[in-house]
C-alpha positions, 0 to 999 in steps of 0.5 A, a space after each residue: 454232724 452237718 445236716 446234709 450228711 444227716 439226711 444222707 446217712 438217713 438213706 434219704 438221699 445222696 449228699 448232694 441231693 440232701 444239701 439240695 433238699 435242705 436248701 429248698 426249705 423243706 427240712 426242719 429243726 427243732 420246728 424251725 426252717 433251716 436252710 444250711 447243709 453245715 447246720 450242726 445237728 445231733 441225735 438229740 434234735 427233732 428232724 423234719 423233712 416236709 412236715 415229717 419226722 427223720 429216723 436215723 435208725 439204720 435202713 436195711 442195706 440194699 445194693 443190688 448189681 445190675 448189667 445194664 443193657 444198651 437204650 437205658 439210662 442211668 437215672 431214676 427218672 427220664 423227662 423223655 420217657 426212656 427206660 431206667 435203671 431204677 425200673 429194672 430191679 424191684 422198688 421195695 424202697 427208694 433207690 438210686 444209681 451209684 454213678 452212670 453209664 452212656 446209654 448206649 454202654 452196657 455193664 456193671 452198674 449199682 443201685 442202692 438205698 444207701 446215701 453215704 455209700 453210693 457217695 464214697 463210691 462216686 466221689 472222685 477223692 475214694 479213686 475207686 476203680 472202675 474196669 471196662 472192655 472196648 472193642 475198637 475200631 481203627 487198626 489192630 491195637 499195639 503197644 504205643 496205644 497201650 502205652 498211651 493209654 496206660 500213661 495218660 492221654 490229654 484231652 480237652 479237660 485236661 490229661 487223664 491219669 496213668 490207667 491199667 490196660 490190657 490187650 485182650 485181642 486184636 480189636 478189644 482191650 480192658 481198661 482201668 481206670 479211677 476218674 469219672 470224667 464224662 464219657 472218659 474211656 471213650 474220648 481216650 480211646 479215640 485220642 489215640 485212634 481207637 473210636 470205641 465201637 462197643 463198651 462194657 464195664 465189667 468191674 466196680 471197685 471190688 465187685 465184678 459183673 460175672 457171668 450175669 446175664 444182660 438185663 438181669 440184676 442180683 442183690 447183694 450179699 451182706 458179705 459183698 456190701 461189707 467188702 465195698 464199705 470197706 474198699 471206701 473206708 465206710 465200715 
């Protein structure tokens, strides 16, 4: 197994972060410096990260589901001093968000102490869906935006993939789609000309947000956390 994905399959951190942690230096094995994420490891080797000793055993699996409100941001730590997503749950052991939402979107958002997961469920190749609700501004929605929307749309990184959109009222639509591009619901909205005025995201691949109240979080069940390592084939 590569180092990286040991570290990450630690629960130490996600596989990005632990190929950044081993290239700093600060891992170790069997006493020797190793600054290479491929390194090849095995359960047989003596891993160290700063000095201390690295247990694969597995950490309890921790996921907990959050309806972030607007003026929050999606990190673990704000250089500015803005609240995170990380504050508003209980800090027992060492989370992190599985992807992000703008500051000003509210919705649906996962943290958790499992590396590997919170990889699959961001990594662009698992195309795992993600269900958001705009209202709109500009004229009432028809079908060539849906249509649009629904096929495609170029914007200035490039044409969007087909997406599942719904018309719920004449203002609001929910849109699918599976990319992570920055700011993407947005900027398609407003290539067709519906500047997002509100947005909320109201599905994460198998899990729904629900009727849970904004700020408020859950943990979830050992059945629901088995239902997403099966949606990116990690069971």
């Amino acid at each position: 197994m590569r180092l990286a994905k040991y570290l990450a399959t630690s629960g130490l951190a996600s596989r990005r972060a632990s190929e950044a942690i081993v290239r700093a230096g600060r891992v170790s094995v069997d006493g020797d410096v190793v600054t290479d994420p491929a390194r090849d490891v095995s359960d047989g080797d003596d891993v160290t990260l700063d000095g201390r000793p690295v247990s694969r055993a597995a950490p309890a699996r921790v996921v907990y589901a959050l309806n972030k409100p607007a003026g929050v941001v999606s990190t673990a730590r704000d250089p500015q001093g803005r609240p995170t997503v990380v504050t508003m749950v209980p800090q027992t052991e060492r989370l992190y968000p599985v992807g992000r939402l703008d500051i000003d979107t509210t919705g649906l958002i996962l943290l958790t102490n499992q590396g590997e997961l919170a990889h699959r469920l961001t990594h662009p190749s698992f195309e795992v869906e993600k269900t958001y609700r705009a209202v709109v501004g500009g004229p009432a929605v028809h079908e060539p935006s849906l249509r649009s929307l629904r096929e495609g749309v170029e914007l200035e990184d490039g044409r969007t993939s087909p997406a599942h959109v719904r018309r719920v009222s004449a203002d609001t639509i929910e849109i699918t789609i599976h990319e992570g591009r920055k700011r993407q619901v947005k900027r398609m909205c407003e290539a067709v000309g519906h500047p997002v005025k509100r947005l909320e995201r109201i599905r994460f691949g198998p899990l729904e947000l629900g009727d849970l109240p904004q700020g408020r979080w859950r943990r979830l069940s050992d059945a629901e956390v088995d239902a997403l390592l099966e949606w990116v084939g990690g069971r």
